[in-house]
N, C-alpha and C positions, 0 to 999 in steps of 0.2 A: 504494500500500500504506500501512497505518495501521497504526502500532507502539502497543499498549499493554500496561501494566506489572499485572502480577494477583497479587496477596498472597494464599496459599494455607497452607491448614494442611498440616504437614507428612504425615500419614497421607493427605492427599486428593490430595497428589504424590507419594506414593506407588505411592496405590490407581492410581492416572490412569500412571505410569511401567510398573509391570505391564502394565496392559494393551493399553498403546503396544508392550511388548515381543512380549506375545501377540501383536499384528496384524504383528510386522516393520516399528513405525515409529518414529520417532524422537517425543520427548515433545511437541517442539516442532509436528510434522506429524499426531500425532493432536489436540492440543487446533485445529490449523486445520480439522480434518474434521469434528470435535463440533461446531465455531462456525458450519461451513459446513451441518453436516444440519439443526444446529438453526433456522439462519435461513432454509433452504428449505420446513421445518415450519412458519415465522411467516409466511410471501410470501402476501399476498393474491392470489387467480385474477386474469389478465386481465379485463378488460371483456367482450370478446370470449367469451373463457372465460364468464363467467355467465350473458352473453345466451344463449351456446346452448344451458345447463345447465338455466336457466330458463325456455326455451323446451321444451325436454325433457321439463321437469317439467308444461309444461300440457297439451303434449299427451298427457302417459301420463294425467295428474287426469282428460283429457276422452275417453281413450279412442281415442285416434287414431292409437296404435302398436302396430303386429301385432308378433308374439313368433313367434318359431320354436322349435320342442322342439329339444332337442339330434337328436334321431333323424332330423330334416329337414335339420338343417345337414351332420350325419352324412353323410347321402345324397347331399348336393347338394354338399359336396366331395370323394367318391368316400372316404369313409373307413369 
C-alpha cells in the first residue's frame, strides 16, 4: 500500500464527504473507489485483448461474421 497526502479545497471535501455519506462510506473509502474506477478507466487492454478485438475487426471489415437476429437467438434458446 502507498500512503499519499492531497490538499483539497475545502467545498470539494465537502462536496466528496456528502456523497461518501450518500453511498454509506467513509471519506477515506470512497476517494479509494474514485482512484480505483478511475484507474481501471486508464488500464490499457491486454495484448491478448487487442489481438482478438483486432482480429474481430477484420473479419467483420471482410465480411466473414454471420449475425443472428434477435428472433433466431430467441428461438434457439427456447425463449
Amino acid at each position: 500500500m502507498l500512503r499519499k497526502e492531497l490538499h483539497l479545497d475545502e467545498t470539494v471535501v465537502s462536496a466528496l464527504e456528502a456523497e461518501a455519506k450518500r453511498q454509506n462510506r467513509s471519506l477515506k473509502n470512497y476517494l479509494e473507489y474514485l482512484a480505483i474506477e478511475q484507474a481501471k478507466k486508464l488500464e490499457v487492454p491486454s495484448k491478448e485483448y487487442t489481438e482478438m478485438m483486432d482480429d474481430m475487426l477484420n473479419k467483420f471489415e471482410n465480411n466473414e461474421i454471420e449475425f443472428s437476429s434477435i428472433e433466431d437467438v430467441m428461438a434457439r434458446n427456447g425463449l
